[in-house]
N, C-alpha and C positions, 0 to 999 in steps of 0.2 A: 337662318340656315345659310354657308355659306357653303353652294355647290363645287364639286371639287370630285375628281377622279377617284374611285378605290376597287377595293378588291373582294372579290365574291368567292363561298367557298360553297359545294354541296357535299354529301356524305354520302357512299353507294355502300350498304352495309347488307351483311344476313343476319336474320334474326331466329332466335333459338328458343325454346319453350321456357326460359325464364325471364319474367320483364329485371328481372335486376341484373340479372347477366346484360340484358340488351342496352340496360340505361347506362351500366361500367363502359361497355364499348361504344356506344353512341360516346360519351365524353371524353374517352381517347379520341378518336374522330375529328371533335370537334378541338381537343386540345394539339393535333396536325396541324388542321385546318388552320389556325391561329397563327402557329410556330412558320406557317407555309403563305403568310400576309394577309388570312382573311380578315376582314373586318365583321363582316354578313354573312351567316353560315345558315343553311335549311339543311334538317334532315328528314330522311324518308319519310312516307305515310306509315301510321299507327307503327312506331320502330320498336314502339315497348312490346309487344307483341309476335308470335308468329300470327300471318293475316287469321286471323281468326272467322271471317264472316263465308269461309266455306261452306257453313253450318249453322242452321238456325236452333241456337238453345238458347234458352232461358238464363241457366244459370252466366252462361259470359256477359250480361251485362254488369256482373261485378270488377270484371276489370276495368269500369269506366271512375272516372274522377274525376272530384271539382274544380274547376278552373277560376282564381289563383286554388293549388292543392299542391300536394306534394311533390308531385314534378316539378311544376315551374318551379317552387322553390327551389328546388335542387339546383336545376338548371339555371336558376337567376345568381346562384352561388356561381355556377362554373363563368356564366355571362360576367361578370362581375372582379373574376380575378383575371379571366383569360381578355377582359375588353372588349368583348366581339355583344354583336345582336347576333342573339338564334331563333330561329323556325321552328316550333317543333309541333309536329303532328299529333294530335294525343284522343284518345276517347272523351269524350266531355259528361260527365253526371249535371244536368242545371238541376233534374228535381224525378223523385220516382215517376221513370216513366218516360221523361222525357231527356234522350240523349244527343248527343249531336259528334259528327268528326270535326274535329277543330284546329285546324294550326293556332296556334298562341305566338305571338311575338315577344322575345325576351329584350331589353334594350342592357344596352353596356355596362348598365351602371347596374343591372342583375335587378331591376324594375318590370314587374307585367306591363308592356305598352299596350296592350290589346288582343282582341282576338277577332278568327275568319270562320265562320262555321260552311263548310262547304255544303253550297247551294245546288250543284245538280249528284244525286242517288241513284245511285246503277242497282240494279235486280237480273241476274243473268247468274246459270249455270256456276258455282264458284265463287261468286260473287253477290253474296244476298244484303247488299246494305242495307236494304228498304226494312227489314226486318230490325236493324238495330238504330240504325239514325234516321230522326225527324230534318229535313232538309232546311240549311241555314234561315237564320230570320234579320241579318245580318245587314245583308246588301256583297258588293264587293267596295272593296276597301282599301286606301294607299296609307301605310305608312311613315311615318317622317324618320330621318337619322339627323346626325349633327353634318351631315355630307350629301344628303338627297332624300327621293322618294320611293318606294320600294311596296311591292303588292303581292301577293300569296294567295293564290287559288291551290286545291286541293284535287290530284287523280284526275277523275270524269269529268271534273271542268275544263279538261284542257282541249277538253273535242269541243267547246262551244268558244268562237268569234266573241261572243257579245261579253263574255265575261273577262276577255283579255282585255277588249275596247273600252270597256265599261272604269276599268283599272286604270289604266294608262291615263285617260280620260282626266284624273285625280291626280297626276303629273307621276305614277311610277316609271321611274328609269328600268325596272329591273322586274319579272313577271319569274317570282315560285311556282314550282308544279309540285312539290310533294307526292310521291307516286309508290303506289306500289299495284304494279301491273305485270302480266307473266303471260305462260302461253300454257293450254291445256292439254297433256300429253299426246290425247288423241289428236288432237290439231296441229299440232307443231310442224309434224311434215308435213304437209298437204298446206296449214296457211300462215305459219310460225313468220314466214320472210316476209310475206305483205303485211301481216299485222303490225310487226314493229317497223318497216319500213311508214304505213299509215300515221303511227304515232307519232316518229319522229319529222315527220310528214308539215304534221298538223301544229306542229309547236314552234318550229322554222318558222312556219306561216304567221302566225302571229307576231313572231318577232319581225318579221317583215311589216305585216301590214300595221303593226303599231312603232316601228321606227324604236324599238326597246331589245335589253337583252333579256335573255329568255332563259332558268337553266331549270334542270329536272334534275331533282336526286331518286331514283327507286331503287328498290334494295333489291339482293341477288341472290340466290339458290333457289333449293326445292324445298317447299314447303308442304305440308299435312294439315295444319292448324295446329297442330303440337301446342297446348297450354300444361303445362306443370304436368305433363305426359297424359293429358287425356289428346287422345286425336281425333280428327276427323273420317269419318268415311270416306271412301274413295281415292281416287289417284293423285291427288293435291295435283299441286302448281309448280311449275318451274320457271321461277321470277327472273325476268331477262334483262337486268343490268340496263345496259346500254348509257347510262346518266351520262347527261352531255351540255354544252352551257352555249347557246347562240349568239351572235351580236346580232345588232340591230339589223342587218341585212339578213339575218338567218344562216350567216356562213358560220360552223359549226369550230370553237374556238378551243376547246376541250372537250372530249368525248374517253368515258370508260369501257370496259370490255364488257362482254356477257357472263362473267365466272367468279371475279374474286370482288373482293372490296373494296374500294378505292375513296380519295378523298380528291375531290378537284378545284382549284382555285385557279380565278382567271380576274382580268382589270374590265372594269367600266370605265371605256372612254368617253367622257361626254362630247371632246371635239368629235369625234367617230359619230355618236348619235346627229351630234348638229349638222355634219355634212353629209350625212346618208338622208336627212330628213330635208337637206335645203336642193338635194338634186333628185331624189325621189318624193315630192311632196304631196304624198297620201292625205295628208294633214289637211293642208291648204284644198283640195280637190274634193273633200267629201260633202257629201250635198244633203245636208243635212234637216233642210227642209224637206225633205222626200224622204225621210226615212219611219213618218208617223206609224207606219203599217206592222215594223217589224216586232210592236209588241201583241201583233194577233196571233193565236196559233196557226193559223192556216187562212189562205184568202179568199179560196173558193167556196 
């Protein structure tokens, strides 16, 4: 591999109650992104989809599938003519019973390089993943390109350190967030501004303290759980955009709105990593001998 600067795309998309609808517009997206110099495109979490885990049923584990399945294919077709690696977030079938959320990694040549089953599972009001996914058995994981090294964590991984560090660690240049994250109607006013300020918060932060770029695609509107027009009870979600791509220092390089859809490409400079990491040397400073303890849950 011979390192060498390029260009990064993510996808801020809405998603609507048909996965074939979602997948037609997820690959215009991704055929932008291309036209607009990505080489590396991620797109949102579960995009085939409207979020569906507002609600605990039974019957939606049929939107899960096998990975390689008919997605990837698909997508390994689009990878393939358009030359780009893609991200893509998908429900995973391994076997009755047991499911997982999964980014898969497409490579250029429209090739399954692999896959990230995301390892931390949120349960909260709206949010009931524990109910459909078994939490990764994976590990975290860096990628290769013909250009660098590249890693993909999923949503709720991105509020844990250890799984940016753990990335990076494996020489990723560049830390996916795959996201679909919103605000809950009741909450919007009252903690709508700290919330997403907290997110965006916490992903900066990483790209900081891992000397990497950093970029989040989530998708944008209101959602119900709408599948093929069965919906959810309740007041759904209003998915809050914001996708935005960090450098290494966490100063924020492209940033979307809260409302429409957007597609954003930005450069990986590696001189830029080299000299933010040769004058901030995080790197070199951690003490690594002391950090035995951090696999206990608690110390008291």
């Amino acid at each position: 591999m011979q390192e060498r600067n390029f260009h990064i795309g993510i996808v801020q998309m809405s998603c609507g109650p048909e996965p074939e609808r979602n997948l037609e517009r997820a690959v215009a997206h991704l055929r932008e992104a291309a036209h607009k110099g990505a080489e590396l495109v991620c797109l949102p979490e579960l995009f085939l989809t409207q979020y569906f885990c507002q609600r605990e049923d039974v019957t939606l584990f049929d939107l899960a599938e096998p990975i390689p399945g008919p997605t990837t294919r698909h997508l390994g077709d689009v990878a393939r003519a358009l030359k780009i690696t893609i991200v893509a977030s998908l429900f995973e079938r391994r076997a009755p019973g047991i499911y997982y959320n999964t980014a898969a990694v497409i490579d250029c040549g429209g090739k399954l390089q692999g896959i990230y089953r995301k390892m931390h599972i949120p349960d909260d009001p709206l949010y009931y993943e524990k109910f459909y996914f078994t939490p990764g058995d994976l590990g975290f994981k860096a990628f290769d390109t013909d250009f660098s090294k590249f890693g993909t964590l999923v949503c709720w991984d991105q509020w844990y350190p250890e799984g940016a560090r753990l990335t990076a660690l494996q020489g990723a240049n560049v830390l996916f967030y795959p996201t679909a994250i919103g605000w809950h109607p009741d909450e919007k006013a009252e903690y709508g501004e700290a919330q997403y300020d907290a997110w965006h918060t916490i992903q900066r932060a990483h790209a900081i303290a891992n000397g990497v770029y950093v970029a989040v695609p989530n998708r944008v509107g209101f959602e119900t759980g709408n599948i093929r027009g069965n919906e959810a009870p309740g007041k759904g979600l209003e998915f809050w955009g914001g996708s935005f791509i960090a450098d290494p220092f966490g100063q924020v390089i492209a940033r979307a709105g809260h409302d429409n859809e957007e597609v954003l490409v930005a450069e990986v400079d590696l001189k830029r990593m080299e000299t933010i990491r040769r004058n901030w040397p995080f790197w070199r400073d951690r003490r690594v001998d002391a950090y035995g303890p951090i696999t206990q849950r608690f110390m008291i």
